[in-house]
N, C-alpha and C positions, 0 to 999 in steps of 0.2 A: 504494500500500500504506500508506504513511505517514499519509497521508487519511483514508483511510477505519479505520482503528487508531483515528485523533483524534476522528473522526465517534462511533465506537461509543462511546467511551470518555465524549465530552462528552455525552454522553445518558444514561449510569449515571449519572457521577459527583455531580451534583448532587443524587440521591437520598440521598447519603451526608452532605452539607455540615451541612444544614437539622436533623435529626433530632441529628446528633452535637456542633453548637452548641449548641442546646438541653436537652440531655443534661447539659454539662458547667457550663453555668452553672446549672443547676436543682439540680444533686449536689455543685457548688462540689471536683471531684473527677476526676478521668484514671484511677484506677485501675482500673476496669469495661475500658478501651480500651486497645487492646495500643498499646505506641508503635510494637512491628515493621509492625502493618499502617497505623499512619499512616503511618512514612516509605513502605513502599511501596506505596499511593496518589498520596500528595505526589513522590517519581519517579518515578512515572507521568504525573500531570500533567506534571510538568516535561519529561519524552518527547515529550507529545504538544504542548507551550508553541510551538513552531516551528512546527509544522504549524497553528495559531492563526495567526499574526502575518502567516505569509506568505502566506493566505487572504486572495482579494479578497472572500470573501463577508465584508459586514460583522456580521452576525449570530453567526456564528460566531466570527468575530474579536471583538469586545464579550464573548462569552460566555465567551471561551479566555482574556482578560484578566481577566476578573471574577470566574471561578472558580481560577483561581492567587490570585488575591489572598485569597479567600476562604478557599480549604484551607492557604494560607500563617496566614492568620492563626488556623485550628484546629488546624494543627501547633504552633506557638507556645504555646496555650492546655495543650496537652495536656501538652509539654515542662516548663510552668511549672509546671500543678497535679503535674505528678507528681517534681519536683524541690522541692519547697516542705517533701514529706515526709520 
């Protein structure tokens, strides 16, 4: 069950990474983007982070690291631009 949760989830997720970087450095701006539905995103990632690590498949492993690090570092951007105001 766990699996396959992280399966689905790392196949959305990254449709959301890309568009919403780009987003916020082009608007220099978080306010358009709810922080409620980063963080729950970013714990979701973080739900499905275990089921990443402990996968022998390396692909998915690589990809369960690289996008926690990624939505980590757009939760961060969002928190700043929108605390700055």
């Amino acid at each position: 069950m766990i699996k396959t949760i992280g399966l689905v989830a790392a196949i959305i997720l990254p449709l959301w990474n890309i568009p919403l970087i780009i987003r916020i450095i082009k608007r220099k701006s978080s306010e358009d983007i709810s922080v409620a539905w980063v963080l729950g995103v970013w714990f979701c990632l973080l739900a499905m982070f275990p089921s990443g690590i402990l996968s022998t498949d390396i692909v998915w492993k690589a990809f369960n690291i690289a996008n926690t690090l990624l939505f980590s570092c757009v939760v961060v951007i969002v928190l700043l631009y929108r605390k700055s105001k």
